[in-house]
C-alpha positions as a Python dict, from the first residue, in 0.01 Angstrom:
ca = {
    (1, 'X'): (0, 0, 0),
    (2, 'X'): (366, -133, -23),
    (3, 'X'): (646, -210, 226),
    (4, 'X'): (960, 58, 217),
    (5, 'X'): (1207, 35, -1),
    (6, 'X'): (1544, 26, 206),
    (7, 'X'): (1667, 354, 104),
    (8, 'X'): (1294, 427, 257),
    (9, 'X'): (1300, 247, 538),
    (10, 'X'): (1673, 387, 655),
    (11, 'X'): (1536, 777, 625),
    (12, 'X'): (1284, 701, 867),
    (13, 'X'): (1464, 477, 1117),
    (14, 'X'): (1716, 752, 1148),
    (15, 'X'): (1454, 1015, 1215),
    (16, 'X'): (1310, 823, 1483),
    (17, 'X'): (1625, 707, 1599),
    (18, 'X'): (1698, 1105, 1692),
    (19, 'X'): (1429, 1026, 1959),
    (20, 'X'): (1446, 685, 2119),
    (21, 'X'): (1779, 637, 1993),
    (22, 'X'): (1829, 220, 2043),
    (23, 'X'): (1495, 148, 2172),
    (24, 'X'): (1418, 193, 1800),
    (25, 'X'): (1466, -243, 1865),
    (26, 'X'): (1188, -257, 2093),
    (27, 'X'): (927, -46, 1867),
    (28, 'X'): (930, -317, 1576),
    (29, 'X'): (1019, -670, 1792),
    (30, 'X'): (685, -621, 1972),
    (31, 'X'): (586, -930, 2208),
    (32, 'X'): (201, -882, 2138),
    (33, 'X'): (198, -896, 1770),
    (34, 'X'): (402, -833, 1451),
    (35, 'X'): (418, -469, 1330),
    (36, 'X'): (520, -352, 983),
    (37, 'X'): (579, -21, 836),
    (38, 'X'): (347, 11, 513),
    (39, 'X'): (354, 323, 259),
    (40, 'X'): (78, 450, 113),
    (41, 'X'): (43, 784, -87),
    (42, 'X'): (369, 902, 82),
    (43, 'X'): (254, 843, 395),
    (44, 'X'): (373, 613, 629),
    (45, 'X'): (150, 346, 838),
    (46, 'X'): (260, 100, 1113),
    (47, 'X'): (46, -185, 1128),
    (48, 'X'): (-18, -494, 1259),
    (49, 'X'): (81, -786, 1019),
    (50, 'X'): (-290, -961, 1086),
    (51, 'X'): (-474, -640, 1040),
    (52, 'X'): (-260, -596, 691),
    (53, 'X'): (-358, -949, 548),
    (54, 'X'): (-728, -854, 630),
    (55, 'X'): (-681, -555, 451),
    (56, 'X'): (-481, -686, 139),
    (57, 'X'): (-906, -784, -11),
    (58, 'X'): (-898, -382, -49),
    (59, 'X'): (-838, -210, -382),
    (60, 'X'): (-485, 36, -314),
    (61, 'X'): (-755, 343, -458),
    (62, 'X'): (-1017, 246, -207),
    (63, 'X'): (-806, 228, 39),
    (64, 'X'): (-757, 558, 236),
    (65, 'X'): (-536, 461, 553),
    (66, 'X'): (-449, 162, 778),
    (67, 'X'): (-273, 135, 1105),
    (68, 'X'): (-144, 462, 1282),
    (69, 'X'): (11, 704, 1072),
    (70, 'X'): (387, 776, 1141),
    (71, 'X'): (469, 1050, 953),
    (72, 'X'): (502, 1102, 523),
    (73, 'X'): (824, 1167, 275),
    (74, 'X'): (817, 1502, 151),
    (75, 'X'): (877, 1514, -254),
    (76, 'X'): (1257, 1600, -153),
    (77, 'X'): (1267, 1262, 1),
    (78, 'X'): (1310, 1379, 360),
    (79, 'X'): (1050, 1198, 658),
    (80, 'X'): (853, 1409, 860),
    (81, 'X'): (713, 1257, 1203),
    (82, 'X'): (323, 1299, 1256),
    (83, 'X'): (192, 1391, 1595),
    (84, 'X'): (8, 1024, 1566),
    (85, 'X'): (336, 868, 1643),
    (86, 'X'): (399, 1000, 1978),
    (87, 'X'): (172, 738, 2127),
    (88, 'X'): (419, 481, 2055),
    (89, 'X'): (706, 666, 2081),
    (90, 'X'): (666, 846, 2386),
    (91, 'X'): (732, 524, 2595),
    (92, 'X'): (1068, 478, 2492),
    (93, 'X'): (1148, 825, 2447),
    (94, 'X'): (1510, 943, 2556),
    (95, 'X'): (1436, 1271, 2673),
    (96, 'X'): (1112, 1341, 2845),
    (97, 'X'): (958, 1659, 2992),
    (98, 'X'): (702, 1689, 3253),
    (99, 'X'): (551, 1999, 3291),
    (100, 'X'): (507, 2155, 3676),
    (101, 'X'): (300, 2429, 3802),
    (102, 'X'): (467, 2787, 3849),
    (103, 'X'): (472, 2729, 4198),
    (104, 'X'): (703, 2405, 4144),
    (105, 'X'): (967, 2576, 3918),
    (106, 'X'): (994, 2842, 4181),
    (107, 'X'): (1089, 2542, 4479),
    (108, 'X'): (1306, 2345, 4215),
    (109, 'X'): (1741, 2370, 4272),
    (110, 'X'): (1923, 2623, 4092),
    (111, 'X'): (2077, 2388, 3838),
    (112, 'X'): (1734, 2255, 3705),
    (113, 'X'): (1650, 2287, 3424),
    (114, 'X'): (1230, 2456, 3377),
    (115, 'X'): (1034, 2422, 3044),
    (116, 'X'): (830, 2767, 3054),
    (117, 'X'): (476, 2740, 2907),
    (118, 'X'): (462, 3035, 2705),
    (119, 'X'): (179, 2943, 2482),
    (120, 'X'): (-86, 2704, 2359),
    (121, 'X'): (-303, 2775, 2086),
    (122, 'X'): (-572, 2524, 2195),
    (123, 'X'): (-539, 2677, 2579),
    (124, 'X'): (-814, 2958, 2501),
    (125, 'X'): (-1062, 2717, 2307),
    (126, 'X'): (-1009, 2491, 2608),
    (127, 'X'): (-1084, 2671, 2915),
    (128, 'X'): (-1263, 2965, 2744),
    (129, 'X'): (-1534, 2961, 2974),
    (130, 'X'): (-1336, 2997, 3297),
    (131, 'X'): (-1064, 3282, 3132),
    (132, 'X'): (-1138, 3631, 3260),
}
């Protein structure tokens, strides 16, 4: 487990930066603690500075993950987000959907915009027993 490199840590800002823009500020200047990002096998971890010392006794091959996993750097360098992340990013989130019922999107204004639902994998698994 190391810190980013800057090249590194500028990839990934600006991918996250695409969805809370300048609140990017408020996701590493936390008031409860001090969060870091940490790599480790091309993944990306954010973690709390207190939970990293404790973990700096463990060997980097023993080690198998830490913290919440952001997202990893493909081996053409790019950063990929990891559905992980949307916990803390979801808070400070630019754009943000909510989903209504069908029976909302037909009493919204004209000039709304409607997210249709059109499908979820996990839907059938989910509610198997009550689908006809």
């Amino acid at each position: 487990m190391r810190p980013l490199t800057e090249e590194e840590t500028l990839v990934m800002f600006q991918k996250i930066a695409k969805y809370i823009g300048e609140n990017l500020q408020l996701l590493v200047d936390r008031p409860d603690d001090t969060y870091c990002f940490q790599l480790h096998n091309y993944r990306v971890y954010y973690v709390s500075e207190n939970i990293l010392k404790l973990a700096a006794n463990i060997s980097g091959n023993k080690l198998v993950s830490l913290g919440t996993c952001f997202g990893k750097f493909t081996k053409t360098h790019n950063f990929h987000l990891h559905v992980t992340a949307l916990d803390y990013l979801a808070p400070y989130a630019k754009y943000k959907v909510w989903i209504q019922s069908t029976q909302d999107c037909r009493k919204v204004d004209p000039l709304a915009i409607v997210v249709f639902h059109q499908a979820d994998i996990g839907e059938y698994i989910r509610h198997e027993e009550t689908l006809t």
